[in-house]
C-alpha positions, -999 to +999 in steps of 0.1 A: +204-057-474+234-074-487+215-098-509+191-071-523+224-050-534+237-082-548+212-091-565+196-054-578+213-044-610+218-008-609+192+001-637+166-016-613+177+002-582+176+039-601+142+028-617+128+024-577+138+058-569+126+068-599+093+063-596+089+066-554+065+092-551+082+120-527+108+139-545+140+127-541+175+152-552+208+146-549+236+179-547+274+180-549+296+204-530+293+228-557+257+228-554+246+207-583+213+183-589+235+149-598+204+134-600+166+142-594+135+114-595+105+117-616+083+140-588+101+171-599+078+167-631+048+167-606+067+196-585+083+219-611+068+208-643+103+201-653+114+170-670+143+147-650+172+160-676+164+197-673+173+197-634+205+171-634+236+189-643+224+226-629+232+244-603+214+258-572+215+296-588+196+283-619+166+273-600+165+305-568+175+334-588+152+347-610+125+318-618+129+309-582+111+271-591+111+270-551+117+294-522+136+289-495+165+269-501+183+247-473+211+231-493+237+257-481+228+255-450+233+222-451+267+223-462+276+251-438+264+233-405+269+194-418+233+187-401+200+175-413+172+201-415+132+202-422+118+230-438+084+239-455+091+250-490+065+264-518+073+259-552+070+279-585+036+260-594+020+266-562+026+234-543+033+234-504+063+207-496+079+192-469+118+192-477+140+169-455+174+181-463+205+153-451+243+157-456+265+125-465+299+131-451+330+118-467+362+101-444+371+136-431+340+148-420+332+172-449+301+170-468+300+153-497+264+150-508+231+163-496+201+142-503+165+158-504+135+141-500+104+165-505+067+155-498+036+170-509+017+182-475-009+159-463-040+174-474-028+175-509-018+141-508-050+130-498-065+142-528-039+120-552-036+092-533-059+065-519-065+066-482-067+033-464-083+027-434-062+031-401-069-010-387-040-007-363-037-036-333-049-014-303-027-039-279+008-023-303+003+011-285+003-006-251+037-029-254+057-001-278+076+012-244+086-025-239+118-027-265+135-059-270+150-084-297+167-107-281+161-145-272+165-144-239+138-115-233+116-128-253+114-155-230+109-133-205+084-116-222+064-148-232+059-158-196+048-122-186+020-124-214+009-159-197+009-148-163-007-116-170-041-135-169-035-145-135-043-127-103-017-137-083+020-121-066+049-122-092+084-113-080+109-092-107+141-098-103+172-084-121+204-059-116+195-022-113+184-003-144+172-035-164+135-018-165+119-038-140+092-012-134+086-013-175+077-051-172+060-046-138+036-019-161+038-039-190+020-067-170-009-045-156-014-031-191-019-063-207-040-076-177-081-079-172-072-047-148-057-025-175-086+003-169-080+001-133-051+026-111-011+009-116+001+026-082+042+021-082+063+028-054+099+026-043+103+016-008+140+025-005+132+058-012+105+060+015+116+070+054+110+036+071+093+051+098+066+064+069+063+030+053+034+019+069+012+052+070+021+052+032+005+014+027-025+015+050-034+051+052-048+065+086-076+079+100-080+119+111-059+127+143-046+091+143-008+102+158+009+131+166+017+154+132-012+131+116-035+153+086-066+164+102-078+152+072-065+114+072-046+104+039-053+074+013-028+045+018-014+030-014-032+002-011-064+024-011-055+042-044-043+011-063-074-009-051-092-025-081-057-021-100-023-033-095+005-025-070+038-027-074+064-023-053+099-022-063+130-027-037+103-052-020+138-060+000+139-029+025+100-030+037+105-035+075+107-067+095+079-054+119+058-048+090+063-081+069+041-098+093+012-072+083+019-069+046+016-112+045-013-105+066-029-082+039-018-107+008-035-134+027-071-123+042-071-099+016-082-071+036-062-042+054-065-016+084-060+020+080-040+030+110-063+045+135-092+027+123-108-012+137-129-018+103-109-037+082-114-026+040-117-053+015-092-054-010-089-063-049-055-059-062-029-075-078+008-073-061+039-073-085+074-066-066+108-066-080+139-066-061+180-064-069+185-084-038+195-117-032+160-127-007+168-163-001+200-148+012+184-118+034+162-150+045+190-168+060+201-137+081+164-130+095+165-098+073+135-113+051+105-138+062+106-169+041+066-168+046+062-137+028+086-144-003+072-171-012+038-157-009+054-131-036+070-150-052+044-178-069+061-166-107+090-154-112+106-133-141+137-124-142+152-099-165+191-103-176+214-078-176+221-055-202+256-074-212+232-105-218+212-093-241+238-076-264+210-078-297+189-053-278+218-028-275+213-012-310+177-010-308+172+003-276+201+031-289+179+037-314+150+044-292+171+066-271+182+085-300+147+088-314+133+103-276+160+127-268+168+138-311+130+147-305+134+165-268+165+185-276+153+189-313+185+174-327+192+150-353+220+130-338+239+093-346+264+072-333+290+060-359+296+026-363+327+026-343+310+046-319+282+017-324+312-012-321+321+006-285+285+008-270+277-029-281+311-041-264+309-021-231+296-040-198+265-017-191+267-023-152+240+006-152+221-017-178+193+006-196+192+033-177+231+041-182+228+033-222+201+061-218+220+088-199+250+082-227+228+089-257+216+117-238+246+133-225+263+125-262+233+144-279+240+171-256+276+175-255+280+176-301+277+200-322+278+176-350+253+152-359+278+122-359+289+109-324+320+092-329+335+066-307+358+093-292+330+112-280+321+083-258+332+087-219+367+075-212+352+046-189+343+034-224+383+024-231+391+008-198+400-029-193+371-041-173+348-027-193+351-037-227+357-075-225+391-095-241+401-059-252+439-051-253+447-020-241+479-012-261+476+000-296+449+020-314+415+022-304+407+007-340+431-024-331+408-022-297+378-029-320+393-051-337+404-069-308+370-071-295+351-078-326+374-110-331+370-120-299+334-126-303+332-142-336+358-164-322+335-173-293+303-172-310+318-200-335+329-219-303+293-222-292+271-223-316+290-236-350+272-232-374+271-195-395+231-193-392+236-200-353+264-173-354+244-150-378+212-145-359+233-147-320+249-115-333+225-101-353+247-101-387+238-115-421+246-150-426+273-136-457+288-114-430+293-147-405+309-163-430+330-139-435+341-132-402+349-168-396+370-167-425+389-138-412+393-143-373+384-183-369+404-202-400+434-179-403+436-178-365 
């Protein structure tokens, strides 16, 4: 971005928008067109030079070139609005109406970008044909950037072909379950059941009724009916089961039993059912070390455990902070039908934190912070106040202002990033900055330091 505003002149810039094909207006606070792009023409049958320099009145009072207007209620609210608009020659738009805020939160500017509706569209413009990679809409859930999960990512895609046990390992919240699904959706069993279930959140007294299923009038408060175990339902498929670590010693043996003959007993029942499925598990626990205290057979981890992925922590994979923020904005701007985003300091803060929730606490803050403004820009002192404690912001000094905070932090990683890797395109692309902007960095923390 840098280099293309470096090396754009200004004449070149203006003469893109000019000719982009939506509509594309620019207001002042005293509601006038600074400038306007060559669709008005197609729009209003008005040249460029008879819109810039008037005023909102000129064009809604009695011509009324389009009907309704959103600008002031742009300015009013300082958030970003879609409305359907028709205009004085007949043409159906789509108006997308955003306010640009100035240092004290006022508005500025409001940009417009207008677009014909589709069907008229269609008729000007060439259609091509929609020859989109029907594997994209599978993986789009799974969103990453960084190196060290796209290893992880990498060895999922070659051990998805393979019909063996895989163990996922990783803290709490890292989306274990996501990879666990990713891995069946990419598999030869993608059109077969993905049966997921979390055994800490099953009574371990249900456990094994749950797994096996059992026959009518099997125990005491049994169905008369008999009920599907989940090994029933995900047969064919894949079953995963996360918290592997709190299935029952007394049912270990059975469960190895099952991954072994490949077959399993309903409870209640001597006919043993054949069984085609794939097992994935995933686990926050140390096994080896529920091993050594006779909480976990070793024969039955390391019959789970013939690959092994193991997702990082949040705090390790600080390049897929900002886009999985993004996501999160996108999901819940669309649920709560808000048009919400952070500020950059605000941005600064959530790529600094420690995430010991990992993903699924960077999604309850963009949702409670979408939730809890009224404004479209969350700013850093929206963010919880765990945000500006010690431990969780790391080489941050807690005297001063929360910009010298930022500061603070934001030297302390170039100066580490510089201890590591050296060199600015090393730097560059380990924090997801322009090479220009390493350098400059460097220049300002590492030789004046």
């Amino acid at each position: 971005m840098e280099n293309f505003i470096k090396n754009t002149d200004i004449k070149d810039l203006v003469n893109i928008i000019d000719n982009i094909y939506d509509e594309i207006v620019i207001w002042d606070d005293n509601y006038t067109i600074l400038y306007a792009n060559k669709a008005c023409g197609r729009h209003y049958g008005l040249a460029q030079d008879e819109l810039i320099g008037k005023t909102l009145d000129y064009f809604i009072g009695t011509e009324k070139y389009w009907t309704p207007s959103s600008v002031p209620y742009v300015y009013k609210e300082k958030r970003s609005v879609i409305q359907n608009q028709k205009t004085l020659l007949g043409i159906d738009l789509e108006t997308i109406s955003v306010p640009i805020l100035d240092e004290e939160n006022n508005v500025k500017y409001v940009v417009q970008s207008c677009r014909d509706e589709f069907s008229f569209l269609s008729q000007k413009l060439a259609p091509i044909e929609s020859n989109y990679d029907e594997k994209f809409e599978e993986i789009t859930d799974l969103i990453y950037k960084s190196p060290n999960m796209k290893k992880v990512v990498k060895l999922a895609n070659k051990i998805s072909s393979y019909d063996v046990p895989c163990m996922i390992l990783g803290e709490t919240g890292t989306g274990k379950s996501l990879l666990a699904k990713y891995i069946h959706g990419i598999s030869n069993r993608k059109d077969k059941p993905f049966i997921s279930i979390n055994m800490a959140s099953i009574n371990p007294t249900l456990i094994e009724s749950e797994l096996f299923g059992y026959k009518k009038g099997s125990f005491t408060g049994a169905s008369s009916d008999g009920k599907k175990g989940l090994f029933e339902m995900a047969n064919g498929g894949t079953l995963f089961l996360d918290e592997i670590g709190e299935l029952p010693m007394d049912l270990q043996a059975k469960f190895l039993h099952v991954l072994q003959e490949k077959e399993y007993t309903p409870i209640g029942s001597v006919t043993p059912i054949k069984l085609d499925i794939r097992i994935i598990c995933a686990t926050n626990c140390d096994l080896k070390q529920m091993i050594e205290v006779h909480k976990f057979r070793e024969d039955l981890y390391h019959r789970l455990n013939v690959f092994e992925l193991n997702i990082p922590p949040l705090r390790e994979r600080i390049q897929d902070i900002q886009i999985l923020t993004a996501h999160f904005l996108n999901v819940f701007n669309r649920k709560y039908s808000r048009n919400c985003r952070f500020s950059d300091e605000a941005m600064d803060l959530l790529m600094k934190y420690s995430w010991k929730g990992n993903i699924r606490e960077l999604s309850n803050i963009v949702e409670r912070s979408i939730l809890m403004m009224e404004e479209e820009y969350i700013k850093a002192t929206n963010l919880p106040p765990r945000f500006f404690t010690l431990d969780k912001v790391t080489g941050c000094k807690m005297d001063g202002s929360l910009s010298d905070a930022i500061e603070d932090v934001k030297k302390n990683m170039i100066i580490n990033a510089y201890k590591e890797h050296k060199t600015t395109r090393k730097i560059a692309d380990a924090l997801d900055i322009s090479q220009s902007q390493a350098c400059r960095l460097i220049r300002q923390y590492v030789d004046n330091d």
